[in-house]
C-alpha positions, 0 to 999 in steps of 0.5 A: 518459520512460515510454512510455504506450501508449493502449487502448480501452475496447471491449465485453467487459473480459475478462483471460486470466489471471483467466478461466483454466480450465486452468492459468495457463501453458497460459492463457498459450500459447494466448493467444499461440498464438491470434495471427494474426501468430503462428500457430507459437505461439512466444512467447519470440521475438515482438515486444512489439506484434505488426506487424499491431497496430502504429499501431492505436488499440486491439486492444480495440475489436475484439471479434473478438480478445477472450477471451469474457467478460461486459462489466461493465455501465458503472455498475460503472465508476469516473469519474475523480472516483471513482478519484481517490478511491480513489487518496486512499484507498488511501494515506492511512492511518496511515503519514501519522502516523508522518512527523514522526517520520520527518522528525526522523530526517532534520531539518527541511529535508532530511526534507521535501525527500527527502520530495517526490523519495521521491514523485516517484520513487514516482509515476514507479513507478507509472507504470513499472508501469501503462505495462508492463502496457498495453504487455503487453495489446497483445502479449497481446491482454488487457483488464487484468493486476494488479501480479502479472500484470505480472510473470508475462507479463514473465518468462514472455517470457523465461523461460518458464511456469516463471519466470513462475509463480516471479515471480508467486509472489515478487510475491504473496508481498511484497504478503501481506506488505506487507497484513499489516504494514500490519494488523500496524500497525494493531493497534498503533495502535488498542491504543496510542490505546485505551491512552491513551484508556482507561487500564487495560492495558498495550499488549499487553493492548489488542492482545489485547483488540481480538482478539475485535472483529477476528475476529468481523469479518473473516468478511465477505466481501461487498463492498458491506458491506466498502464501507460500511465503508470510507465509515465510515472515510474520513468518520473519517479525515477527522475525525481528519486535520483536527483533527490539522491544527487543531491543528499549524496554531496551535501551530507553532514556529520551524523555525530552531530545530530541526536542518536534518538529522540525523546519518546513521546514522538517515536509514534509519529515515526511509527505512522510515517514509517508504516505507511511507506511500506504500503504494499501488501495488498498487492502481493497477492494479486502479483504472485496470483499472476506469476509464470513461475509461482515457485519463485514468488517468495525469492523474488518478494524477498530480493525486491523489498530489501532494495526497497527497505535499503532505499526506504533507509538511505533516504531517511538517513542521508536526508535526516543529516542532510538537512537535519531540523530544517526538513519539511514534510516531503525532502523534495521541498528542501531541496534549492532553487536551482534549474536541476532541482526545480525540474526533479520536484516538478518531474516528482510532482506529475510522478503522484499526480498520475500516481493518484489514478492507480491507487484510485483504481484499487477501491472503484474496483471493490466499491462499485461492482456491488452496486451494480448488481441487478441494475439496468446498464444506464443505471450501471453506467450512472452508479459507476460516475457518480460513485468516482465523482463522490470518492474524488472530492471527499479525497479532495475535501479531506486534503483541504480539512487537514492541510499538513503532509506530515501529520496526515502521513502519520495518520494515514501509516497508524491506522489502516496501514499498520492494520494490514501491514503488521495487525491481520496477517499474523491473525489470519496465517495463526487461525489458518492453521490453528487446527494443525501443526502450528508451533507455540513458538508461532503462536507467541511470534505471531500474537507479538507482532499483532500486539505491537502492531495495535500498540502502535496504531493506537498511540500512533492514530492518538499523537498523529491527530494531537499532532494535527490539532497542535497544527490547526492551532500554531496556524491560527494563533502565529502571525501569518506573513504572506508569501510572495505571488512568485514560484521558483520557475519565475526566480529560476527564470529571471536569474539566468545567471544561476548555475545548473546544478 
């Protein structure tokens, strides 16, 4: 049982932690400091919901005991269709194409089946994270705290500012690094789609290409372009996704004959892919801070990611007995060389090229503040190019040092996603309300998904760079024949003859 506990939606929608003017520690004190319940200012001993609030609605509907901040107005809010969106958004991307190979490192029946618990298990994360958010608001007397901020107040209860300000750091550090896998990903999938489409270069060579596109892009940091963006790549994404399911649907095979599971020294790599396609769990606060109707958060949470988990398992399956030993790291690349197809995979294609700008948004926006503070505007300004310049081609460069789509899914999935998808929550929801009524039964709950999470991810990190090493390897001892200059856009071109479909 996760404990959901309501807030209002008073006038002013403020966060101490986001309007600080002093440091975030001394933000942090006074705030709780400022309690009437608690006038001596000490922290470390104070209930989770101070009495006087206790059995009330909402400490936010009294404007009286908010931080002074300007309300958003109400058109700036999401509905529940609009956030429903962006939870589809935010974890749709191109981990769904890696999942049939995924499945064929855990067989036809098991993959799938682990599928559906890794969801539920991922969901129920999720929900850990925003109901310990909720609960330290109350305390707080705070509007909204990001995943970042979750952790910061949890440890600053136990540990003081110090700690706080070193899990904040931790936490910060693995969404950086879950955000630049995922462009790291990126650049290999648009250069290995490129590659099939066009021909000409190797890989590497692709990814060096795309070099120039990405940074003359990724200086723009207004949202409402960013937005645009972002509508052009869910109307792709769209495109890509049905025509990939078109295609699976008419050309499936008999499930029996493929293994029910897969030997077990390979259901890490599974664990990785897997992991990393549920990668959306940073963003759920941000979207239920933003909400009309909070109340309706969890409900709607709920409905989105199970027609995401039900995507996530269709595709694993029908690709997996669709195109069985033969699949390639992303399903697209599988699919024929026939106009349709060949306009899905290059539709796909632009989908994570402009995909790639919205995930580079999140670390910019953790990174870069700091180091402008105290700096003058033209050094401000300098910081701000040289810092996106920086983060481009290390994405860029990581992409070249490991060019296999796969493998670095997986190692992306084991290490800093299944470090906040399954590792963090149940730690933070449990220290969060260690001090009252937590039940034993969700401590053991909670402690077992923690552990089995970090089981993962070690075994997962450790088969993944095995993976890798066996790649570099089998690449450098194989015979290499080389492909030909042409894509499939010239051998669509020069057969006219073929059919559409």
């Amino acid at each position: 049982m996760v404990k959901q506990i309501t807030r209002g939606d008073g006038e002013d929608r403020s966060s101490p932690v986001n309007d600080q003017q002093t440091t975030e520690d001394e933000t942090t004190r006074d705030v709780l400091s400022e309690s009437d319940d608690y006038p001596d200012g000490n922290y470390d001993e104070k209930p989770l919901i101070p009495p006087s609030l206790r059995g009330s609605e909402s400490i936010l509907s009294s404007p009286a005991k908010q931080a002074s901040s300007s309300s958003p107005r109400d058109s700036d809010l999401l509905s529940n269709w609009q956030a429903a969106m962006h939870i589809l958004k935010g974890n749709i991307g191109t981990g769904i194409l890696g999942l049939p190979i995924a499945v064929k490192h855990a067989g036809v029946i098991i993959g799938p089946a682990v599928l559906a618990v890794i969801a539920v298990i991922s969901v129920h994360c999720m929900h850990l994270v925003v109901s310990a958010s909720h609960a330290l608001c109350l305390r707080n007397r705070a509007d909204h705290y990001d995943y970042g901020e979750v952790a910061e107040q949890v440890f600053l209860i136990y540990g003081g500012p110090r700690w706080a300000s070193r899990a904040r750091f931790v936490l910060d550090s693995f969404l950086i690094l879950t955000q630049l896998g995922f462009c790291c990903v990126y650049f290999l999938f648009v250069a290995e789609n490129l590659k099939q489409l066009f021909g000409l270069f190797d890989v590497r060579i692709w990814i060096l290409v795309l070099l120039l596109p990405v940074l003359s892009l990724i200086y723009i940091q207004k949202l409402k372009f960013i937005a645009y963006i972002s509508t052009a790549a869910n109307l792709l994404s769209l495109f890509g996704l049905m025509g990939t399911y078109q295609y699976l649907f008419f050309h499936l095979e008999n499930p029996a004959s493929f293994p029910a599971s897969a030997p077990l020294k390979e259901f890490p790599l599974f664990f990785g892919t897997a992991l990393f396609a549920f990668e959306g769990i940073g963003i759920v606060l941000p979207i239920e801070n933003k909400m009309r109707k909070r109340e309706d958060f969890f409900w709607v949470l709920d409905l989105s990611m199970a027609f995401v988990a039900s995507l996530f398992i269709s595709m694993g399956f029908f690709g997996y007995i669709t195109f069985g030993d033969q699949l390639l790291p992303s399903v697209t690349l599988n699919l024929p060389k026939l106009p349709f197809y060949v306009l899905v995979k290059l539709g796909y294609t632009l989908a994570i090229f402009f995909t790639y700008f919205i995930q580079f948004y999140v670390p910019m926006e953790i990174l870069i503040p700091p180091l402008k503070k105290g700096l003058a505007k033209g050094c401000t300004t300098g910081i701000d190019i040289f810092m996106r310049t920086a983060m481009v081609v290390v994405t860029c460069a990581l992409a070249i040092t490991i060019p296999q789509l796969d493998n670095f899914i997986s190692l992306i999935g084991s290490t800093a996603a299944a470090a906040l998808a399954l590792v963090f929550p149940p730690m933070l929801y449990t220290m969060c309300f260690w001090k009252h009524d937590i039940t034993k039964m969700e401590i053991v709950k909670n402690v077992t998904i923690s552990s089995l999470g970090t089981i993962g991810a070690i075994f997962g990190t450790w088969l993944s760079v095995e993976a890798i090493i066996i790649g570099f390897e089998q690449h450098k001892n194989k015979h290499v024949v080389k492909e030909g200059l042409v894509g499939e856009f010239y051998h669509v071109y020069m057969n006219k003859s073929l059919p559409w479909l």
